[in-house]
C-alpha positions in Angstrom: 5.0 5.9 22.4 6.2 9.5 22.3 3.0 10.6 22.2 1.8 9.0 24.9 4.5 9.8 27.0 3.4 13.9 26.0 0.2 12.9 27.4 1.2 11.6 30.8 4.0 13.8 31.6 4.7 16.8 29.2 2.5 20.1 29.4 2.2 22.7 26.8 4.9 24.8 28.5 7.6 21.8 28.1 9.8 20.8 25.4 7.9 17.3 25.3 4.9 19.1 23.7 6.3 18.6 20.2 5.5 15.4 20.3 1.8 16.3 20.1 2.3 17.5 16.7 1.2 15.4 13.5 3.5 16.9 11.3 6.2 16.7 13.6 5.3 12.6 14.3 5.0 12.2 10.8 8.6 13.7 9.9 10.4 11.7 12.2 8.1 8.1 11.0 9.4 8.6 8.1 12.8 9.3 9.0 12.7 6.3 11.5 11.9 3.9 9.2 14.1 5.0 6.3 17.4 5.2 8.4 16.2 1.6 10.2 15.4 0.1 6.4 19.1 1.5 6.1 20.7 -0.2 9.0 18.6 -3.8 9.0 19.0 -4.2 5.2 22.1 -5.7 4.7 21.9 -8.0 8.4 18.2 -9.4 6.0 19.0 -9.5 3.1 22.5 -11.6 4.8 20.0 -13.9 7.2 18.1 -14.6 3.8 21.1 -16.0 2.1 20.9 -17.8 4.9 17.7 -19.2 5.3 17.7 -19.9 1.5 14.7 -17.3 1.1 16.1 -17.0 -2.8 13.5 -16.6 -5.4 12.7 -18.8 -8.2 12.4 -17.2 -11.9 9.2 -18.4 -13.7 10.9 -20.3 -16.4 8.2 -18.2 -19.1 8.8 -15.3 -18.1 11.2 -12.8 -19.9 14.9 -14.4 -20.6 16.9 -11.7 -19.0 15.4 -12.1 -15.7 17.5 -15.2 -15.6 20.4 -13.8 -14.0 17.9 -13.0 -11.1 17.3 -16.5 -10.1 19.0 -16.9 -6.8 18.1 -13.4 -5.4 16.7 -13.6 -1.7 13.1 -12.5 -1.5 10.7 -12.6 1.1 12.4 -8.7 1.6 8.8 -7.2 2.6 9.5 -8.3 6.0 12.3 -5.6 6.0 9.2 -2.7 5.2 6.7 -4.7 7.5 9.5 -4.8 10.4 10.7 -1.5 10.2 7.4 0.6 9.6 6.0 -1.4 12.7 9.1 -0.1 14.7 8.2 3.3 13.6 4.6 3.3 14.5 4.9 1.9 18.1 7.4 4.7 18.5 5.5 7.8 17.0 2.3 7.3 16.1 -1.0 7.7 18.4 -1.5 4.3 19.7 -4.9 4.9 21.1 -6.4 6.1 17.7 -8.3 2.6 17.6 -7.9 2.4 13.2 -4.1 2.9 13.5 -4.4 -0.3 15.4 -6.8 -1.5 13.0 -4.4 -0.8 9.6 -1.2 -1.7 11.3 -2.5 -5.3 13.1 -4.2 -6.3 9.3 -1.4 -5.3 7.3 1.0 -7.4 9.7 -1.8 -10.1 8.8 -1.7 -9.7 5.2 2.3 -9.9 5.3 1.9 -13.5 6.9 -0.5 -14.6 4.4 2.3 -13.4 1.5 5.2 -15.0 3.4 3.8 -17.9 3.9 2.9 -17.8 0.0 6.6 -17.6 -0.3 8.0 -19.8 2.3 6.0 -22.3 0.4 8.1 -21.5 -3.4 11.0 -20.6 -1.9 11.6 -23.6 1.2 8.8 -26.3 0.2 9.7 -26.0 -3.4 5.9 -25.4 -4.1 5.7 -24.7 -7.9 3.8 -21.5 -7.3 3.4 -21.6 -4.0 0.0 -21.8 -2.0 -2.5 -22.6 -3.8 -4.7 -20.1 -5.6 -8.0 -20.4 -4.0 -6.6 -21.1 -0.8 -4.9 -17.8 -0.7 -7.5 -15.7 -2.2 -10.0 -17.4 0.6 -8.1 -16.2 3.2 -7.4 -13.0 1.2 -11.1 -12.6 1.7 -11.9 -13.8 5.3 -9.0 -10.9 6.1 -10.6 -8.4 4.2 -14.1 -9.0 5.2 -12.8 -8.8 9.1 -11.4 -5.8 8.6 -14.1 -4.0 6.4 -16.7 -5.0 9.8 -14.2 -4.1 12.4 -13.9 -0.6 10.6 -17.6 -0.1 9.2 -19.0 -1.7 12.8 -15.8 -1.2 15.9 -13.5 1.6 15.1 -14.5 3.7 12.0 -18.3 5.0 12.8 -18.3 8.7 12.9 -22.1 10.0 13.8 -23.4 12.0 10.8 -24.0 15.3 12.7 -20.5 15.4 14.2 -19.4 15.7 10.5 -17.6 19.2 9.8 -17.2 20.4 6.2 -19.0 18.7 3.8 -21.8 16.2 5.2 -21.5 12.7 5.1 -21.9 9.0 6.5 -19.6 6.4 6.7 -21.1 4.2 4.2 -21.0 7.2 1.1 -19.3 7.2 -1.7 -17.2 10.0 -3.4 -16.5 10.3 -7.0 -12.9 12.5 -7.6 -13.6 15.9 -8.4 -17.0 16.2 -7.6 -17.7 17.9 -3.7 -21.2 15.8 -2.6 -21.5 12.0 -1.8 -22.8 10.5 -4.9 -24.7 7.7 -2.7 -24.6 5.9 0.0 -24.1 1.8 -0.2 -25.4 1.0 3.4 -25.1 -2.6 3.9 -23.3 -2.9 0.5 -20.3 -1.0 1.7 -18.5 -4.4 2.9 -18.7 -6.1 -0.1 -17.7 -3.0 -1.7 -14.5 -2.4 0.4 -13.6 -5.5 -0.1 -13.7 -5.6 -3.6 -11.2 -2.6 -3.1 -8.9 -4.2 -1.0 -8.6 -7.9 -2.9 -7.9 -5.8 -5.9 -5.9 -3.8 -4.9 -3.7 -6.4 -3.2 -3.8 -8.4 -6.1 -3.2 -5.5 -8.9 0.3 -4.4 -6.5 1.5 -8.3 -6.5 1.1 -8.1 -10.5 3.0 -5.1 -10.2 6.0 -6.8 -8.7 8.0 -7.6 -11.3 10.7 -5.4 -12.3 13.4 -4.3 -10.0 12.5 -1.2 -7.8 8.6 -1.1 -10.2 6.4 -1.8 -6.9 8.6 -0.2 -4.8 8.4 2.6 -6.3 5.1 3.3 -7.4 3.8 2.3 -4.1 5.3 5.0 -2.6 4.4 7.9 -4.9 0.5 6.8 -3.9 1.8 6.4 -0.1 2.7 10.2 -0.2 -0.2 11.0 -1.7 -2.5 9.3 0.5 -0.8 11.0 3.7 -1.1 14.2 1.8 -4.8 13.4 1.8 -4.8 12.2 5.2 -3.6 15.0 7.0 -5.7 17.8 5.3 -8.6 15.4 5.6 -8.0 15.3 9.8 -8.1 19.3 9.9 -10.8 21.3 10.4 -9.3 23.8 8.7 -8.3 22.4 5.4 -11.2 20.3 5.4 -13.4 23.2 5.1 -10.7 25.1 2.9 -10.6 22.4 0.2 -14.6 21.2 0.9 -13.8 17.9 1.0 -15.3 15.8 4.1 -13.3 16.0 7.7 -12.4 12.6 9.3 -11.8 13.3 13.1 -8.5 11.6 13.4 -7.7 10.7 10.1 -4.6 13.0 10.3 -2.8 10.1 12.4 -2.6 8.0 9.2 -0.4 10.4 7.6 2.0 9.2 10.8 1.6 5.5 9.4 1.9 6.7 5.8 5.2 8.3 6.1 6.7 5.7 8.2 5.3 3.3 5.2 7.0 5.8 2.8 10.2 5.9 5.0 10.5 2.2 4.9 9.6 1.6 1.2 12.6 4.6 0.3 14.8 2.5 2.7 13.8 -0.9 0.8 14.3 0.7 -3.0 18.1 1.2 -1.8 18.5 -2.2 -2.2 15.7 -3.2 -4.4 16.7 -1.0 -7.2 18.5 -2.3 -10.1 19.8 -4.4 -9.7 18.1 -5.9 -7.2 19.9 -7.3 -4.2 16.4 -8.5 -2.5 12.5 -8.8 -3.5 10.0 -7.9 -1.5 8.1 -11.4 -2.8 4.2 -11.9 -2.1 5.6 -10.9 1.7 5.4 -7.2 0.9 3.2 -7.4 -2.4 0.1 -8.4 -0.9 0.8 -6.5 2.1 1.4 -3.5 0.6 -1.2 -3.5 -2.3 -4.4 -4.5 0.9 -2.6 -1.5 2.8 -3.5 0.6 -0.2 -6.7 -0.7 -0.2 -7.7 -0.1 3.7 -6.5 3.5 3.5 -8.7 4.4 1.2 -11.8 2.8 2.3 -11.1 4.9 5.5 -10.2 8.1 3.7 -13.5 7.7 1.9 -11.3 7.7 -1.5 -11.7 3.9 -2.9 -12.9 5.7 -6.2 -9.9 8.1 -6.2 -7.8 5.2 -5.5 -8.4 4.3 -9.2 -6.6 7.0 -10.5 -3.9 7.6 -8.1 -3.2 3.6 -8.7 -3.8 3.6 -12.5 -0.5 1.3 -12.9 -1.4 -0.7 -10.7 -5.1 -1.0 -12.6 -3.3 -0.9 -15.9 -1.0 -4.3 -15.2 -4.3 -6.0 -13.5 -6.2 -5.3 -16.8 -3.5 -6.4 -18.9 -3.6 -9.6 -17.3 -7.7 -9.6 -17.4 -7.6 -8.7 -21.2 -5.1 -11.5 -21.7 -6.0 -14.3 -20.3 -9.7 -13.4 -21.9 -8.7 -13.5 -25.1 -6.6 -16.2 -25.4 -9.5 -18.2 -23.9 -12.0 -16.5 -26.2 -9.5 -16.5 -29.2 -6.3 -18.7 -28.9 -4.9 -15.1 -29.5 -2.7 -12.4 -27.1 -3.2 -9.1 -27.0 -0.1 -8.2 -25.7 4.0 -10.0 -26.2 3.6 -10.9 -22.6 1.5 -10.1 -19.3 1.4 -8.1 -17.2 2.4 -4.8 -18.7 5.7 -4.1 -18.0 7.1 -7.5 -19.4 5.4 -7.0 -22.7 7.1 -3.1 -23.2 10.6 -5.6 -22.0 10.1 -8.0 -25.1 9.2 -5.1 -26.8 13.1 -4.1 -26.3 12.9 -1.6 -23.8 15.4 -1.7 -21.0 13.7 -2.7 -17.4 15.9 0.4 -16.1 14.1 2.5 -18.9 10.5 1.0 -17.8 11.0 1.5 -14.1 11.1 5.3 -14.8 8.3 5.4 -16.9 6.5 4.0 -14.7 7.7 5.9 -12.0 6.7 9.2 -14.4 3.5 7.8 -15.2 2.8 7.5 -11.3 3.9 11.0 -10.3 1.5 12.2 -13.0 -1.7 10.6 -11.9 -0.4 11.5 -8.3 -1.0 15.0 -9.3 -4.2 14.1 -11.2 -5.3 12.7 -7.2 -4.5 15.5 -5.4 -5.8 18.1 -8.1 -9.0 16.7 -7.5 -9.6 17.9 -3.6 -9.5 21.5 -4.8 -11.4 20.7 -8.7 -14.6 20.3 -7.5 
């Protein structure tokens, strides 16, 4: 809104004209939806009681998350409300894939909440059911991947500054060139990137503050990456390809940030609210989208290794107890198996949190290592 109201009635000579600047946009997202997360949370996590929005504790899962049994969930429509706020007030709302990212992640909220209206109102032992959910997972995904490869995301090869590309190549972290370009292939691609990265964040959610947190080391990143990826400049600097307009994500990645540092207030242990499958999936396709349209689903790899880590754990599991009557690990995913191993959740949390931070650095390392 801000900036279109530069547009229509500011000039470069008026104080309105710092609303034309990213960084500036970006600072105040960020601050927007951390100080709404901090005025709205309370009022939810109060209208949850309410509603009865409390979560149900898998009964084999680990036996001090017992105590939790009664928490209200469904707490990603906190980060979901309070990042859209944000964006309708300071990002560029006629970049067409702001659109795109903030309409589909509202979509894949819905899908979550209604995954957890079902446990926690209809008493659904696990909620929707499987396939149903990954279906629809997939018709979101694939809807997105051809609005963005076919609509809003096509940027003609010779208007490419920096380091050439198309839209359908793919980069491999630390090395400057495309590797190859998938063409047609680039949907199912992308898609693969989103469902498993929507999937690997849900996994993730399971420890007070773990998501939360980790989500929003990788947002930072990504915004990082999103800005110097939208200027000429640094494009060319750190010869990594320049996406016209891609500096406008960094606006919705810092007002994602901003609500996520907003939601760990209350989300830390221990946890007054969840975010349930209502921020999970949401959060984990966001991921996903971003990356696809910063050209960095490969990099994503690394910059969400705990994300990857608790998916494969669950993989590796459920494989060989199939295959061999045997587990690999106490319990899946990850982080409950280090908790029966008697660490403290507190204690895990902050590894995790270390162990994200790390590999955050290992991501943005590799614009310049190349």
């Amino acid at each position: 809104m801000f900036q279109l109201i530069y547009e229509f009635f500011g000039s470069d000579d008026s104080i309105l004209r710092i609303f034309k600047y990213v960084t500036f946009r970006a600072l105040m997202a960020g601050l927007t939806s951390m100080f709404l997360s901090f005025y709205l949370g309370k009022r939810m996590i109060q209208y949850l009681h309410t509603l009865k929005f409390k979560e149900n504790i898998r009964i084999e899962g680990p036996e001090s998350h017992s105590v939790k049994s009664g928490t209200p969930t469904m707490g990603g429509l906190m980060i979901i409300t309070t990042l859209i706020i944000s964006i309708l007030l300071w990002g560029n709302l006629q970049n067409p894939n702001i659109i795109l990212l903030s309409v589909f992640s509202v979509l894949f909220a819905m899908l979550g909440f209604r995954d957890d209206y079902e446990k926690a109102i209809l008493k659904i032992k696990g909620g929707m059911k499987s396939r149903v959910k990954f279906l629809i997972s997939v018709v979101l995904g694939l809807l997105f991947c051809f609005l963005f490869y076919y609509v809003t995301g096509l940027t003609p090869h010779k208007e490419s500054k920096g380091i050439p590309y198309l839209i359908t190549d793919v980069f491999l972290p630390f090395l400057k060139e495309p590797v190859f370009s998938l063409g047609i292939f680039a949907i199912p691609f992308s898609l693969i990137v989103i469902i498993g990265s929507s999937h690997a964040v849900n996994l993730t959610d399971g420890l007070d503050g773990l998501a939360t947190g980790t989500v929003m080391i990788a947002t930072i990143t990504l915004g990082i990456i999103s800005y110097v990826s939208g200027t000429p400049v640094a494009a060319n600097y750190l010869n990594i390809p320049y996406l016209p307009g891609s500096h406008e994500y960094s606006i919705f990645l810092s007002a994602l940030t901003g609500s996520l540092l907003g939601f760990l207030w209350f989300n830390s242990y221990p946890a007054e609210v969840f975010m349930g499958d209502t921020g999970s999936l949401f959060l984990g396709a966001t991921l996903g989208m971003v990356s696809i349209m910063l050209k960095k689903e490969i990099l994503l790899v690394i910059l969400g290794g705990v994300f990857v880590a608790e998916a494969i754990s669950v993989i590796l599991q459920v494989a060989s107890f199939k295959l061999y009557k045997k587990r690999i690990f106490r319990m899946a995913p990850l982080h409950h198996h280090f908790e029966l191993a008697g660490l403290k959740e507190t204690k895990i949390v902050s590894r995790f949190y270390i162990v994200a931070v790390i590999l955050a650095i290992i991501a943005l390392s590799s614009l310049k290592i190349q």
